[in-house]
C-alpha positions as CSV (number, residue, x, y, z in Angstrom):
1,X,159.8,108.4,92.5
2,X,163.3,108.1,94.0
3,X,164.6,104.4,93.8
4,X,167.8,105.6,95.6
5,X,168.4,105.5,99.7
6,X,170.2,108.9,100.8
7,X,170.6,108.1,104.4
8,X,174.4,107.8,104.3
9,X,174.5,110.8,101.7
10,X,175.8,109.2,98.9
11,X,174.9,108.0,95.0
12,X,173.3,105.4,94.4
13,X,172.3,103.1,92.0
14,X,168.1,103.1,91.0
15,X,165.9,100.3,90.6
16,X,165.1,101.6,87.1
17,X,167.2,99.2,85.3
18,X,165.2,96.1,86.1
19,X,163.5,95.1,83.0
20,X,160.4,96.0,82.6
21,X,158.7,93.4,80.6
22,X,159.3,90.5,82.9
23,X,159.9,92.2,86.3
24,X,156.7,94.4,86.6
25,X,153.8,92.4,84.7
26,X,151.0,91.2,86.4
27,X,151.5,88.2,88.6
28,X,148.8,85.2,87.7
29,X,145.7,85.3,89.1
30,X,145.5,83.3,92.4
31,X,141.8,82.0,93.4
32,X,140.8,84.0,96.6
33,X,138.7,81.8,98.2
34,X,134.8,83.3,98.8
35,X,133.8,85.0,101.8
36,X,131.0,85.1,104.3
37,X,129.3,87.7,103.4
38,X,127.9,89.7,100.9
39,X,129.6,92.8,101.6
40,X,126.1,94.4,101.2
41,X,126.1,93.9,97.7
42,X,129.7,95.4,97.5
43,X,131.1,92.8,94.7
44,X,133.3,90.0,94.8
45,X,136.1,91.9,95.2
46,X,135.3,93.8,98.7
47,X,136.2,90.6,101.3
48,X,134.5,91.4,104.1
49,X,135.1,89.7,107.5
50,X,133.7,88.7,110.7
51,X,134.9,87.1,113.8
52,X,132.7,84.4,113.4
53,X,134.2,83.0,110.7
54,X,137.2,81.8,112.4
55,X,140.9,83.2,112.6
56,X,142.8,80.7,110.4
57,X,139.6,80.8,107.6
58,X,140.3,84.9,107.6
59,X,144.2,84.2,107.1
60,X,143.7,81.8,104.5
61,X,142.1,84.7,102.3
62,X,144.2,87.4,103.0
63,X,146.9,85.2,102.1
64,X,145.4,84.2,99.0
65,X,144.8,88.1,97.8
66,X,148.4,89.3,98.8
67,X,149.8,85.8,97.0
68,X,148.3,87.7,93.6
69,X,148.7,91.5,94.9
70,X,152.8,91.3,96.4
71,X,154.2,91.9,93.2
72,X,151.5,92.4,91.2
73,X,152.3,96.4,90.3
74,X,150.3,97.2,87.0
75,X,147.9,94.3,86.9
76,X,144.1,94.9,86.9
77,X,143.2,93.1,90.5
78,X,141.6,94.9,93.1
79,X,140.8,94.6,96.3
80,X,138.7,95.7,99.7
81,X,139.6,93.8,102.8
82,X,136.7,95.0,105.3
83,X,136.4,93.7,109.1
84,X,133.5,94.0,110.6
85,X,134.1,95.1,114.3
86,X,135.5,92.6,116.4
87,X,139.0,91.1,117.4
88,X,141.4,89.6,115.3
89,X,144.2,87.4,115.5
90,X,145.9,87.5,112.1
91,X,148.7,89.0,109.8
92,X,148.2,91.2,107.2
93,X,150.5,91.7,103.8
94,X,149.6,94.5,102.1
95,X,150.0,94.4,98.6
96,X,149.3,96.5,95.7
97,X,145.7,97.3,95.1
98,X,145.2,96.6,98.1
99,X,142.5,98.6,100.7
100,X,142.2,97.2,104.8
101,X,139.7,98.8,106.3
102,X,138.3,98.5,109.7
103,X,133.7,99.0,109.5
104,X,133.4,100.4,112.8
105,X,133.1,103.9,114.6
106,X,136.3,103.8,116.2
107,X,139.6,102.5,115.0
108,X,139.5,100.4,118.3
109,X,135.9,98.8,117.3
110,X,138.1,96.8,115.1
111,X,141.3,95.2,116.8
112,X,144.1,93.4,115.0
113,X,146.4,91.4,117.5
114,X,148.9,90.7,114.5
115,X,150.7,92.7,111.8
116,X,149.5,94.9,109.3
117,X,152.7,95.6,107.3
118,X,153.8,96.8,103.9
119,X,157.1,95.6,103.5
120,X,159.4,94.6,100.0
121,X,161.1,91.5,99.9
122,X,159.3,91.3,96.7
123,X,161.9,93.9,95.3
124,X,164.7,92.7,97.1
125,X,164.7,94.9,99.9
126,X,163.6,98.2,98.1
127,X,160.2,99.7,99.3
128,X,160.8,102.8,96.7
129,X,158.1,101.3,94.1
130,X,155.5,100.4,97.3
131,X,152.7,102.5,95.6
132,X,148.9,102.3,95.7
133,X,147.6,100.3,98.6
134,X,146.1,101.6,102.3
135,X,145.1,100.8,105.8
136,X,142.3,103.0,107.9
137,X,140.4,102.6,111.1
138,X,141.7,99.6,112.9
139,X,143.7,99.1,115.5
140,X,146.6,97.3,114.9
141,X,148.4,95.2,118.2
142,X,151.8,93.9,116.8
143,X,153.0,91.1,118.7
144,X,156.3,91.7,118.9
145,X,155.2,95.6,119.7
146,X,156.8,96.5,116.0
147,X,154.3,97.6,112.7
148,X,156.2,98.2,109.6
149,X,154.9,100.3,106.9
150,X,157.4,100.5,104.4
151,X,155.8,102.0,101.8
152,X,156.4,105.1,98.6
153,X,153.6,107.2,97.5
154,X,150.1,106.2,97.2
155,X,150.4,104.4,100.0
156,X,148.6,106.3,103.1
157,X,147.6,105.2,106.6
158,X,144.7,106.9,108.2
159,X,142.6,106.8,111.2
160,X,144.8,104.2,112.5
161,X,145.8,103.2,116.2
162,X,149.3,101.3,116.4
163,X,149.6,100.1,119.9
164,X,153.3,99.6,119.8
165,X,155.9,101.4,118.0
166,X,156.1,101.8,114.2
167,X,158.7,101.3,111.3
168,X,158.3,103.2,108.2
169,X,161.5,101.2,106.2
170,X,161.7,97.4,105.0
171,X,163.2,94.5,107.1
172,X,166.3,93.3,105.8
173,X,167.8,91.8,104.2
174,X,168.2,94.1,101.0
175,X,169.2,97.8,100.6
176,X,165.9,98.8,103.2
177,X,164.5,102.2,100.9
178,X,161.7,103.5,101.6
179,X,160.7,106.8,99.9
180,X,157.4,108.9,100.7
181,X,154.0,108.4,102.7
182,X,151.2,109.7,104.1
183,X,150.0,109.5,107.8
184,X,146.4,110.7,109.0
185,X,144.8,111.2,112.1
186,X,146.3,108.3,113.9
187,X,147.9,107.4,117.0
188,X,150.8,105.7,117.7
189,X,151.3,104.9,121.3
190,X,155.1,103.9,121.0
191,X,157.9,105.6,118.6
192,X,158.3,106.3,115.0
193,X,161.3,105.4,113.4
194,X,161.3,106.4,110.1
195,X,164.7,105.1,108.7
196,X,165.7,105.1,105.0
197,X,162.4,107.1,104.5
198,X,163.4,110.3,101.9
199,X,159.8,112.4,102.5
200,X,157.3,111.8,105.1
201,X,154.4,113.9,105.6
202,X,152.4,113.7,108.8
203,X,149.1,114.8,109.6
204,X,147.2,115.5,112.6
205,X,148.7,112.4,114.8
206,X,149.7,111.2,117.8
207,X,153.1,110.0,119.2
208,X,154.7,109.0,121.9
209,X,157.8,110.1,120.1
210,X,159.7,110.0,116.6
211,X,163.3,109.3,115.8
212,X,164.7,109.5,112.3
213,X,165.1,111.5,109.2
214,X,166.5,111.9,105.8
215,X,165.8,114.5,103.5
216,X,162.3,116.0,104.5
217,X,160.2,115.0,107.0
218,X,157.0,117.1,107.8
219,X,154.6,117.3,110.7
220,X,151.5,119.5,110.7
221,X,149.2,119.7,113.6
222,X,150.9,116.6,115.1
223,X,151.1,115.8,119.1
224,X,154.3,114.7,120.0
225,X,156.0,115.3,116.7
226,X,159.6,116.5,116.8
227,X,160.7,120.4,117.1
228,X,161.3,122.6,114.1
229,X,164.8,122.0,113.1
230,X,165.6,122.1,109.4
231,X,168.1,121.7,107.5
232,X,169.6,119.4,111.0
233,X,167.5,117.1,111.1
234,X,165.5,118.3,108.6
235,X,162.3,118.3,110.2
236,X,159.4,120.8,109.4
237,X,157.0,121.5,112.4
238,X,153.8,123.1,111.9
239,X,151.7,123.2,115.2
240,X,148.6,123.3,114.1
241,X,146.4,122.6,110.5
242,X,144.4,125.4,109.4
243,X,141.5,124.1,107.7
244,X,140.7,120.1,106.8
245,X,138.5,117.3,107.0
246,X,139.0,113.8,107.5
247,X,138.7,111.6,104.4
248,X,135.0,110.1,104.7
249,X,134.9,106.1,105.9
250,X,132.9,103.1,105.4
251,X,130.9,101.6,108.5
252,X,128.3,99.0,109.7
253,X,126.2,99.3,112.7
254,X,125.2,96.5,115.5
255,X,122.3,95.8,113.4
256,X,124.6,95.2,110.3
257,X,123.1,98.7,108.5
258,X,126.1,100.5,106.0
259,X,126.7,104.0,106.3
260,X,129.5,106.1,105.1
261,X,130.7,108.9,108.2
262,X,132.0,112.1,106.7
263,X,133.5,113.9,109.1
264,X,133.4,117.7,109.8
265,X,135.7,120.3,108.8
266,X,138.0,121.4,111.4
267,X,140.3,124.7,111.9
268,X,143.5,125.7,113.7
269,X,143.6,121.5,114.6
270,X,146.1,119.3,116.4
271,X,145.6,115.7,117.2
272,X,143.2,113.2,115.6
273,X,139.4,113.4,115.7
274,X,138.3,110.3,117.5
275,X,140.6,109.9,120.8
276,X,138.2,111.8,123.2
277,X,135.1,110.1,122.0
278,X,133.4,110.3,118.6
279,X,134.5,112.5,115.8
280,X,131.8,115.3,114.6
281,X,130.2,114.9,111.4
282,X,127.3,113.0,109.2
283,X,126.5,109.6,108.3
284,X,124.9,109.1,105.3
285,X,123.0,105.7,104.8
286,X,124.4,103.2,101.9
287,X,121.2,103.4,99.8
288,X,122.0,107.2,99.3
289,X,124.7,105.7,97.2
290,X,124.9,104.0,93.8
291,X,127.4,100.9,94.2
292,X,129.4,101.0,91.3
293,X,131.0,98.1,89.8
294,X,133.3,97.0,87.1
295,X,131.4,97.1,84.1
296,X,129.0,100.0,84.6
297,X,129.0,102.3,82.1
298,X,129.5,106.5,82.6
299,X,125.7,106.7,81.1
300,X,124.4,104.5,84.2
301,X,126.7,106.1,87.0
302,X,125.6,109.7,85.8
303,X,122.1,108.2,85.5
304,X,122.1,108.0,89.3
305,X,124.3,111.0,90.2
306,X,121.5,112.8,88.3
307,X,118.9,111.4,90.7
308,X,120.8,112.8,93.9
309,X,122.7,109.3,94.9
310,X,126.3,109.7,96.6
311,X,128.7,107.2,94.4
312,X,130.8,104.4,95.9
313,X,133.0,102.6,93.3
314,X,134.5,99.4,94.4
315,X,137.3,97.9,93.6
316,X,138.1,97.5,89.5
317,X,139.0,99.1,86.4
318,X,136.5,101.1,85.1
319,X,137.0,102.3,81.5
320,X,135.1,105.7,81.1
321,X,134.8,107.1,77.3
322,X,132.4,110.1,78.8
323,X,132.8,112.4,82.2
324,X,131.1,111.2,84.9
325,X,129.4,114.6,86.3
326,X,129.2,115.7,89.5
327,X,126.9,118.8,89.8
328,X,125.0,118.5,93.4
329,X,126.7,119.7,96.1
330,X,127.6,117.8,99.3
331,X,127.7,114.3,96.4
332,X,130.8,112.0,98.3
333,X,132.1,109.8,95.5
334,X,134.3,107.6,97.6
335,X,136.6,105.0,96.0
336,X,137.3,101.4,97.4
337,X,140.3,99.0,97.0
338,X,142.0,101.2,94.4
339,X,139.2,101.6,91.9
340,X,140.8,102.5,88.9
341,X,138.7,105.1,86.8
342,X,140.3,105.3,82.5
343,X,139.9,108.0,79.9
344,X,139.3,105.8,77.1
345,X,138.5,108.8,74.4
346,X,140.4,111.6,75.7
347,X,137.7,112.5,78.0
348,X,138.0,114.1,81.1
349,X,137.1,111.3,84.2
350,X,135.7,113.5,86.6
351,X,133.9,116.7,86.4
352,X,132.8,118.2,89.5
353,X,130.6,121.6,89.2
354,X,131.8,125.0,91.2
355,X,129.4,124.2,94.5
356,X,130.6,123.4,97.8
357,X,131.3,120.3,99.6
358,X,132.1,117.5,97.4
359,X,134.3,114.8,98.3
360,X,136.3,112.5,95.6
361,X,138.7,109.9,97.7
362,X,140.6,106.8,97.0
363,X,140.7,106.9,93.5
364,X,143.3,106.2,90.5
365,X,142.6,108.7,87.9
366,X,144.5,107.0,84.3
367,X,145.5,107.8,80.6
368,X,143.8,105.0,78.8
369,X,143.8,107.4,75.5
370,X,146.8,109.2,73.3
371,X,145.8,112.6,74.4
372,X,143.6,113.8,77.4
373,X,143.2,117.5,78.0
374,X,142.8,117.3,81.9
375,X,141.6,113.7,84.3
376,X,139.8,115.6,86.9
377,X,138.4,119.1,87.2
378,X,136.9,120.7,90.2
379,X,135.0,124.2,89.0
380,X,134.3,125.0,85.1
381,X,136.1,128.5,84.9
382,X,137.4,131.7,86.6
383,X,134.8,132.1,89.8
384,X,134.3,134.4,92.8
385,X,132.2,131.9,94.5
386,X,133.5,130.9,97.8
387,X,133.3,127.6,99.7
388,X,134.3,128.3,102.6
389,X,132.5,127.1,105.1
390,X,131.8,124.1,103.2
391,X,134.9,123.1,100.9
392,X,135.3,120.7,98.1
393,X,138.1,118.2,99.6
394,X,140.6,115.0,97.2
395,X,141.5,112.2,99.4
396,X,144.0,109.9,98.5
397,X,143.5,111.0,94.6
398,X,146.1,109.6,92.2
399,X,147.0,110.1,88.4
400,X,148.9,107.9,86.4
401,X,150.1,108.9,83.0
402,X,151.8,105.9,81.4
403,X,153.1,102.3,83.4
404,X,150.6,99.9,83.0
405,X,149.4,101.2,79.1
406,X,150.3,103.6,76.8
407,X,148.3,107.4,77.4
408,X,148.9,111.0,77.4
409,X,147.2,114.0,79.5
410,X,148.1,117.6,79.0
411,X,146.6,118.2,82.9
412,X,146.0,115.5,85.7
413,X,144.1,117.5,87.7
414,X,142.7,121.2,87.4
415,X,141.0,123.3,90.2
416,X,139.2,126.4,89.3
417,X,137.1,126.2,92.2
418,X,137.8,128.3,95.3
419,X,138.6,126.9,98.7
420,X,139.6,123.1,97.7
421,X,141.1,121.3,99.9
422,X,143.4,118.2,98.7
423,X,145.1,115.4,100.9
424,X,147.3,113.4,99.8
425,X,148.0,113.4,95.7
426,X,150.7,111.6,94.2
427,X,150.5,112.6,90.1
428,X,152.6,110.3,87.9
429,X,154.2,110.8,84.3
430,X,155.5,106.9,84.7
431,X,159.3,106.7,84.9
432,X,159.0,102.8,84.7
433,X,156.4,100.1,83.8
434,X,155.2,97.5,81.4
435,X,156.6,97.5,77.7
436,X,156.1,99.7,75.3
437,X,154.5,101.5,78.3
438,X,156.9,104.4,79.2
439,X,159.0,107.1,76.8
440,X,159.1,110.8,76.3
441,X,156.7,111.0,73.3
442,X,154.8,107.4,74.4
443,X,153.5,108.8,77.8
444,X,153.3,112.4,77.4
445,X,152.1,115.0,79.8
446,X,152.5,118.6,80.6
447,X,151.6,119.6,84.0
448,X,150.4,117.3,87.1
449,X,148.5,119.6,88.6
450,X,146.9,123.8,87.9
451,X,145.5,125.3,90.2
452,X,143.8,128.7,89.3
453,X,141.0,128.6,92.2
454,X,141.9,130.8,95.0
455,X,142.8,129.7,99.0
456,X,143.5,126.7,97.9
457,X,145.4,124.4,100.6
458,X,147.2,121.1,100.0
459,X,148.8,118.4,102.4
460,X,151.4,116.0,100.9
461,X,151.4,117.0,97.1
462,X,153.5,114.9,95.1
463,X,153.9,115.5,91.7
464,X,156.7,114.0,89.2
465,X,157.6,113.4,85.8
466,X,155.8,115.6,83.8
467,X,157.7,117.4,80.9
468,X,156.5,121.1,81.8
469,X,155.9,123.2,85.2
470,X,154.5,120.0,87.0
471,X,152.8,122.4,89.4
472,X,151.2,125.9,87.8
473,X,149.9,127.7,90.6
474,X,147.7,130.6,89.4
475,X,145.4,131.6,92.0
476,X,145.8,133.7,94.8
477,X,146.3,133.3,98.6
478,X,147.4,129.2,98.2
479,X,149.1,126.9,100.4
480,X,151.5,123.8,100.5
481,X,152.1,121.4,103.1
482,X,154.9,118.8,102.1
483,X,155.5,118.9,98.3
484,X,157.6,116.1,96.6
485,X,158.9,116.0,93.1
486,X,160.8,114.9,90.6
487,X,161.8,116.4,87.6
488,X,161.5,113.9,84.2
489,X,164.1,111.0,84.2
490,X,163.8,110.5,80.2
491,X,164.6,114.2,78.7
492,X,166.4,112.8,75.7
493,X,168.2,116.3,75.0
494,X,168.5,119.9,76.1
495,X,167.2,121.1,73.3
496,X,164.0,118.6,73.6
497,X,163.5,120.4,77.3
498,X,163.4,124.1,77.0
499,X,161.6,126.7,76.8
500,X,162.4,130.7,75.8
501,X,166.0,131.1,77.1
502,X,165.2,128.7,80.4
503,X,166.6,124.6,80.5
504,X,164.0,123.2,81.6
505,X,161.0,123.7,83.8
506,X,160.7,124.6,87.6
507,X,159.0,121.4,89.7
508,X,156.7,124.3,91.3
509,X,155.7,127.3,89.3
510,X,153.5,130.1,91.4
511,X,152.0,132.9,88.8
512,X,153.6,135.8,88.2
513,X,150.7,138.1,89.4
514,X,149.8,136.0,92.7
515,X,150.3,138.3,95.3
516,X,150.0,135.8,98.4
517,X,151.2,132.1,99.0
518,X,153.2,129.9,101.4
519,X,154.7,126.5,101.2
520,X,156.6,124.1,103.8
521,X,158.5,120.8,103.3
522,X,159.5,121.1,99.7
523,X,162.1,118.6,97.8
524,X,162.6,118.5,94.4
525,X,164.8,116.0,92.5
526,X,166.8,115.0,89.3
527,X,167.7,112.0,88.0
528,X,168.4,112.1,84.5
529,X,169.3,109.0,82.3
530,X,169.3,109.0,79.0
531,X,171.9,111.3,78.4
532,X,174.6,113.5,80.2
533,X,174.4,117.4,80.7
534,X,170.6,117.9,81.2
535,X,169.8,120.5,83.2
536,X,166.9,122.5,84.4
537,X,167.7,126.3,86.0
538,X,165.8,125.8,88.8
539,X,163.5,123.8,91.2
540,X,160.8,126.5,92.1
541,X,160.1,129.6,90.2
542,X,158.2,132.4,92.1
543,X,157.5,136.0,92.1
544,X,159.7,138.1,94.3
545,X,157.0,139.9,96.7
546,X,157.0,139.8,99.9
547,X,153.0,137.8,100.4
548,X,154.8,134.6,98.6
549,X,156.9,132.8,101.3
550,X,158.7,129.3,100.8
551,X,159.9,127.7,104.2
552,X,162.4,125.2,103.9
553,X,162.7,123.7,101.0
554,X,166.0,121.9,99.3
555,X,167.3,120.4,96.0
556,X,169.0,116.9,95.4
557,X,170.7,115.5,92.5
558,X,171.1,112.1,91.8
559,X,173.1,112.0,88.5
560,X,176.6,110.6,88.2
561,X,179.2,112.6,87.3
562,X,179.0,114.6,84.0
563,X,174.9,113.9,84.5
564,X,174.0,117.6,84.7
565,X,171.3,118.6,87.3
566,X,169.3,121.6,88.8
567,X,171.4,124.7,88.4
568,X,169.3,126.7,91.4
569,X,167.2,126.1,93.9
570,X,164.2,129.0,93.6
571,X,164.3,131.7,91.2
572,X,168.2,132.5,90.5
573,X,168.9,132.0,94.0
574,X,170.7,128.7,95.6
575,X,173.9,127.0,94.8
576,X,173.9,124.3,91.5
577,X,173.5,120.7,92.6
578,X,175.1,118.7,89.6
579,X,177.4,116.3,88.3
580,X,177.4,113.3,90.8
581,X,175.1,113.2,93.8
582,X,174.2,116.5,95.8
583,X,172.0,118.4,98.0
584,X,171.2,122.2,98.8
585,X,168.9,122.9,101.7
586,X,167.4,126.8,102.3
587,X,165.4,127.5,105.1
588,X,163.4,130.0,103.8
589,X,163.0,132.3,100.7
590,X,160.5,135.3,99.9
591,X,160.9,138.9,98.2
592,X,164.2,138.3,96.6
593,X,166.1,136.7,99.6
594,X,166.4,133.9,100.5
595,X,167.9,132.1,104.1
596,X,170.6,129.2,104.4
């Protein structure tokens, strides 16, 4: 992801060349003092917390687990932090691997009269590597009326009420970057100010008001969200969401009883679900589940799947060397703290059957072997089943091809299933990361994401690094909402990153024979540097008929001078943006044409 600020327009120099070794290994182990309760038998790594046990007892812990988890960016810790409902009078670092979760009904059963904030003096300033960590259903009361989420991708806020206003770049001192998140069904009561942010994709919120942007900011079924204005300010406004559902959550009743809520599907939305009372959909009781933990095996976990049980994974790495097999429809398999699930023998992770309503959320799909066809598949094969009434939905799904080991996947994630839904995906060929970690032929991969399943819809895609079309988009009658890329940083020659007559590969690929699909909020970027005078032809690649419409979409490179870049921004339309720092913005393009 980008490591660069843009907000004054200008080059500028990435975080990249930190050393590797030293700068992003895993930080020693701190001892997290126990808790007070057994989480119902969630593991020792889901912290769960009362009132009862005393403000300054609660901030000793959650200092202890962001001691370990501030800098800790590929180590193997993971954490919950779960609050029972109640009020709160402590701060809250979030760090990586880190998951704050409110157990109530209501993001207001759970009040927080302090900070919950993501912020990056651990970088020096630079929130652009502020990955894998979130915060849902709490309330959050800053006292000093400011919450900062400064965070990149894999970072999302959902179901969230900020009673104040909110910050979405670092404090200083430092360069203040921030580059890409995710907000959900949340209110904020005061403004938005989203600074150095580059991408920003919100989601069926609330307001009072926003101020700020950069290169692409998009809102989609948001009250209060700024008017359609791109390229100046560059703000995508879609009024309403067509078709989602809410990421399912953890709760606990008065008489202490676990349940996970999945809430309904929705159409033609605006707003969050829960303001005027409590959001539609089912709870399903915690012994419906199997509660994974590290060290179960993908015999035992498909053991119970087989049985009919729902599957909540807590926090850990789980090493996989089989699929675990999801074949039942309505099965939620629902990921806490950044549970972490590895192809060990180039096995897919996740396989879920073509039937309707699964959900897979909060999950971080890895390469743990040299070469892995595809991490996660929805559907088994061209299908004319539809679901939809009853969709398969991703929440908060993440891929990582390379950074904290070695690994290679041909596909991150494949959906041949009709009607998915996906929120929030951020699919990573690794640009940086541990030694002997990161390189062209050490972590390959081909494509982040195909999709060959028809009316397929998506909400904050990103997808970067991969050495082919990073998106493939084969079925029919698709949709986009906020796509962010960026096109591989290590090509180590032309020649090395062709492919018939073409340099390069488009960031987003639509079929050839796809008669029908739409995007909004697209930026796609290069960075190349290992060698001057790469280039790739162009950023999207569509066929010119007049059912496949992109709206507002630009190009930016980063390269110094003589660095090559992206000679057009869709198709062999849009002016070159090369050799130093440059942007090209279109506000629409479809059937040939496209619209400055």
């Amino acid at each position: 992801m980008l490591r660069g600020a843009a907000a004054a327009a200008v080059a500028v120099p990435l975080a990249g060349g930190v050393s590797a070794g030293s700068a992003f290994a895993s930080s020693p182990a701190s001892a997290v003092p126990s808790h007070g309760h057994d989480g119902a038998g969630l593991g020792p790594n889901v912290l769960v917390f009362d009132p009862s046990m005393g403000d300054a007892a609660i901030q000793a812990q959650v200092d202890a687990v962001f001691t370990t988890q501030q800098s800790n960016q590929f180590g193997t810790e993971r954490y919950a932090l779960a609050f029972m409902p109640g009020t709160y009078t402590v701060d809250i670092n979030v760090g990586f691997y880190t998951h704050v979760l409110g157990l109530g009904a209501s993001p207001d059963d759970v009040v927080i009269n302090g900070h919950v904030t993501v912020d990056a003096q651990w970088l020096q300033g630079n929130g652009t590597q502020n990955f894998w960590r979130a915060a849902e259903n709490l309330s959050i009361v800053p006292p000093d009326g400011l919450e900062r989420w400064a965070v990149a991708q894999a970072g999302p806020m959902r179901r969230v009420h900020v009673k104040g206003d909110m910050s979405l770049w670092p404090s200083p001192p430092g360069n203040q970057w921030s580059s890409g998140g995710f907000l959900a069904d949340s209110v904020v009561d005061g403004q938005v100010d989203s600074g150095s942010q580059q991408q920003w994709l919100s989601r069926n919120d609330s307001f009072g008001s926003w101020t700020g942007s950069n290169w692409n900011m998009v809102f989609v079924g948001v009250e209060g969200a700024p008017a359609q204005s791109f390229p100046t300010p560059p703000y995508t406004t879609v009024d309403r969401t067509p078709v989602v559902r809410e990421k399912p959550f953890l709760t606990v009743d008065r008489h202490g009883s676990y349940q996970v809520f999945v809430p309904a599907l929705r159409r033609e939305s605006t707003g969050p679900t829960w303001v005027h009372g409590p959001a539609e959909g089912r709870g399903i009781p915690l012994s419906d589940f199997h509660v994974a933990r590290p060290g179960d095996s993908a015999a035992s976990i498909n053991e119970a799947l087989a049985w009919g049980k729902h599957l909540l994974i807590t926090p850990g790495v789980y090493p996989l060397s089989s699929p675990l097999r999801v074949s039942r429809p309505g099965t939620v398999v629902l990921g806490l703290g950044l549970a972490t699930l590895q192809s060990t023998h180039g096995n897919t992770v996740i396989e879920v059957d073509d039937v309707s309503g699964v959900t897979v959320a909060g999950l971080l799909f890895e390469a743990a072997s040299a070469h892995t066809p595809v991490l996660l598949r929805v559907g088994n094969g061209p299908s004319r089943l539809r679901h939809t009434f009853d969709p398969t939905a991703l929440f908060d799904v993440y891929a990582r091809i390379g950074g904290a080991l070695a690994g290679g996947a041909d596909v991150s994630v494949q959906l041949d299933s009709n009607d998915v839904i996906c929120d929030n995906l951020w699919l990573w060929r690794a640009d940086h990361g541990l030694d002997n970690t990161v390189g062209w032929s050490v972590n390959p991969a081909d494509t982040g994401i195909i999709v060959n399943g028809d009316h397929v819809t998506a909400y904050a895609l990103a997808v970067e690094h991969y050495q082919k079309y990073e998106v493939l988009w084969q079925g029919n009658h698709g949709s986009t909402y906020f796509f962010q890329n960026e096109h591989p940083y290590d090509v180590p020659t032309q020649t090395a990153w062709v492919h018939g007559g073409t340099k390069g590969y488009a960031a987003y690929k639509v079929a050839d024979h796809v008669t029908e699909h739409h995007a909004w909020g697209l930026g796609s970027y290069c960075f190349f540097d290992l060698t001057a005078d790469i280039y790739t032809d162009r950023a999207y690649e569509v066929p010119d008929t007049p059912g496949v419409v992109f709206t507002d979409l630009m190009t930016v490179c980063l390269n110094g001078a003589g660095g090559g870049g992206i000679l057009h921004c869709i198709n062999n339309t849009g002016d070159p943006v090369q050799n130093g720092f440059g942007t090209f913005n279109m506000t629409s393009y479809s059937n040939g044409t496209g619209t400055l």
